[in-house]
N, C-alpha and C positions, 0 to 999 in steps of 0.2 A: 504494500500500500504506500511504503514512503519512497520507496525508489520510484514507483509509477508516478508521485505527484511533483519528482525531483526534474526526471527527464523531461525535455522540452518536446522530444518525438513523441514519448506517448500521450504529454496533456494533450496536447492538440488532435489527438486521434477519439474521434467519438468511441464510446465504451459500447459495447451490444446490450440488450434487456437479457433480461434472465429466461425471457422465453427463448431470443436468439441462442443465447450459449444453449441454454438445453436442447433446441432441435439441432445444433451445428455438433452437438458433442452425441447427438443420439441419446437423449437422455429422457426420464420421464420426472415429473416433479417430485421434491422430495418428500413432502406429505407421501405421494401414489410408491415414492420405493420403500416407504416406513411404513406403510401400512399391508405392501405386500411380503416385508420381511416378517412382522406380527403374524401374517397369518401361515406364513410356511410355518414359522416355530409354533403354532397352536396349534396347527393342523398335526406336526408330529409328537407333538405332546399327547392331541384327542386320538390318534390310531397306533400309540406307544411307537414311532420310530426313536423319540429317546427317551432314556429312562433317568429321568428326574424324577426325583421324589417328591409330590409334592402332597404336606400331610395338612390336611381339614379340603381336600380335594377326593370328588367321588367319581367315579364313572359311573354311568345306568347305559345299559340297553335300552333303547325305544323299540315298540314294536309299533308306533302310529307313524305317520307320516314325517317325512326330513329326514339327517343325519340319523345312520343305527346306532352312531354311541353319543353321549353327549356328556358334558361335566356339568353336575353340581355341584356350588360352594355357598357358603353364608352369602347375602345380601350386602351390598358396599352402603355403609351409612355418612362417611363420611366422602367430601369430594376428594380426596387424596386417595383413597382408596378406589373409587369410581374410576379416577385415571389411573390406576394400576394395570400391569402387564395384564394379568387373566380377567381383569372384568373389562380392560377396553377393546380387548380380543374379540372374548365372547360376543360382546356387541359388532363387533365386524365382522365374526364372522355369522352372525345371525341375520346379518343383513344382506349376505351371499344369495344368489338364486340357491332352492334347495337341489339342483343336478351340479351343483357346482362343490358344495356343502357336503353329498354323497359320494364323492370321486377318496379311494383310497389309497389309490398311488398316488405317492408324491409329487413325481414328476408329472401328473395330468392333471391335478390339481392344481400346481403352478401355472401350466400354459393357460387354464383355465382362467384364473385369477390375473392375469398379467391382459388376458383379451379382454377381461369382463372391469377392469378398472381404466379411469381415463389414463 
């Protein structure tokens, strides 16, 4: 930042928006890479690709409609806890189409999610 505002070439050189760099670097925003990296790591937590422990965390089977396994855990009361990794997950990914939400490979789950966010 301070050698850029030092040089005389690059003050005078207009700077690009942040949409610019993003489509010139092929890149998608970083809200949309943070919220598809939350759901790779949820997705493998909810069909155990890894094995974290995580204790006051339940699995159930569904047998009605959506995802066949789902997590339960206490209700977040406070907003610190609301923006926490598994409840702001949860709410992401419940907000998934449910053919997206059923997908139990990884790697189809990802393409899926990567075409189904902007």
């Amino acid at each position: 930042m301070h050698i850029y505002n030092r040089d005389p070439k690059l003050r005078s050189s207009p700077r690009p928006s942040y949409e610019d760099r993003l489509f010139h670097l092929q890149l998608k925003k970083l809200s949309t890479r943070r919220a598809v990296i939350d759901l790779k790591f949820f997705h493998s937590i909810l069909y155990r690709y890894s094995k974290i422990n995580l204790s006051g965390v339940s699995f159930k089977e569904s047998r009605t409609r959506g995802p066949k396994i789902k997590l339960s855990f206490k209700r977040a009361k406070t907003s610190v806890r609301q923006n926490a990794f598994l409840h702001r997950s949860k709410k992401q990914f419940g907000s998934l189409p449910i053919r997206i939400q059923s997908l139990e490979k990884q790697q189809d789950f990802l393409i899926a999610v990567d075409n189904f966010l902007p």
